[in-house]
N, C-alpha and C positions, 0 to 999 in steps of 0.2 A: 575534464570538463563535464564528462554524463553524471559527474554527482553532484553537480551544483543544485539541478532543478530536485533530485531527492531531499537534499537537505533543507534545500528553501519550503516544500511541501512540508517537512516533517517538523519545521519551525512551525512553521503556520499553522499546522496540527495541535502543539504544545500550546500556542496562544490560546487557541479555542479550547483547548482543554484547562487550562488555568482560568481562563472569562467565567467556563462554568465552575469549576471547584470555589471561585470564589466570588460566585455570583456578579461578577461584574457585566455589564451591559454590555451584547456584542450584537452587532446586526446580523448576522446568520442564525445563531440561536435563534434569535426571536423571529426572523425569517422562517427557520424552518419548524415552529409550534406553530406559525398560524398555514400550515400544509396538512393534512392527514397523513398520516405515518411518516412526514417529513424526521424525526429523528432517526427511524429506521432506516430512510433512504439515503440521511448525512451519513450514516453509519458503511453503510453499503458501500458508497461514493466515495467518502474519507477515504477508508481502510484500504479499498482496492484500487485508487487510485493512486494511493502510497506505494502499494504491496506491486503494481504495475512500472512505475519510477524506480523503484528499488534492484527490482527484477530486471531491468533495460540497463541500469547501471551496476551490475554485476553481470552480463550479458547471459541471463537466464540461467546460472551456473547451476545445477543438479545437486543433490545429494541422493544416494540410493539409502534407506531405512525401511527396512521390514518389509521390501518386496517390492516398493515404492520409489517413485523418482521424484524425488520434492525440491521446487525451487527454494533457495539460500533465501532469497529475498522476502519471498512468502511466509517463510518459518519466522525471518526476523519479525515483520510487519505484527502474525498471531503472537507472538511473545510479547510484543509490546501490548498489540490489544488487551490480552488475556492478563496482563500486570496492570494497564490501565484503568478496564473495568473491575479488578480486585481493591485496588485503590478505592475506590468508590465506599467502598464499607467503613472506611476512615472519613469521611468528609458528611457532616450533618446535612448539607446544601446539596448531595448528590446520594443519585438512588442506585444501588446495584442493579443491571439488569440482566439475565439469560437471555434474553431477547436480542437485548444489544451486541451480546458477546455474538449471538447467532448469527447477526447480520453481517458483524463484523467477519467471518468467516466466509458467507456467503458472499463479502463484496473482495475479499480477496481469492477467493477460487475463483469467481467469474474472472476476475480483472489478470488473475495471473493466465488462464485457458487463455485469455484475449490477446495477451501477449506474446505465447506460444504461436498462436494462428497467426498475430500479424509476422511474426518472424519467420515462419514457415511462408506464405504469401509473400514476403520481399525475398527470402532467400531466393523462390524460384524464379520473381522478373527483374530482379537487381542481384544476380549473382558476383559474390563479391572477386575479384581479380584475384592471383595471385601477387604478392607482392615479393619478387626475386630481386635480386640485386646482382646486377650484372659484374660480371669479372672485368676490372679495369683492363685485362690484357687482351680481350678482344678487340 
């Protein structure tokens, strides 16, 4: 059940990214040009609110690289960004940006730290029970 909402994000994601690859009218687009730095902050928002769903539906799961402990979900989210804005250089109607990719980074490091903290903060005022299973012969 915790990957339904990742998936249904990550569709929704694919929609807005096809609206723009082929210029089709979406009402967020166009929402977020008439914001300043509104693309930036789709980008921010997007990505780490993806990168956050992701990370809660693999339950934070770790990998250790290079001295590091990097969330699974996180690494998925930047691979996909990082192919997505590469993509970009194939499509006349879309512009590569460093920028975008940047944000895109920054909205999943915030979003994944965020999810660290709220998990740390439930673990300690909702600690979860052991779940044992008692011996029929008692």
């Amino acid at each position: 059940m915790r990957y339904i909402t990742p998936l249904a994000f990550f569709s929704f994601i694919c929609q807005i990214i096809y609206d723009a690859d082929s210029k089709t009218p979406n009402i967020l687009i166009q929402y977020a040009s008439q914001i300043p730095f509104g693309d930036k902050l789709g980008h921010i928002i997007l990505y780490g609110l993806l990168a956050f769903l992701i990370n809660y539906a693999l339950n934070f799961k770790k990998i250790r690289r290079l001295g590091f402990e990097l969330q699974v979900g996180a690494l998925l989210v930047l691979a996909f960004a990082f192919i997505e804005e590469g993509t970009q250089l194939f499509f006349p109607t879309r512009t590569f940006s460093l920028a975008d990719a940047l944000c895109d980074v920054i909205g999943v490091v915030l979003f994944s730290y965020l999810g660290l903290y709220l998990q740390k903060v439930a673990r300690r005022y909702w600690p979860v029970q052991s779940l044992t299973v008692k011996n029929e012969k008692e």
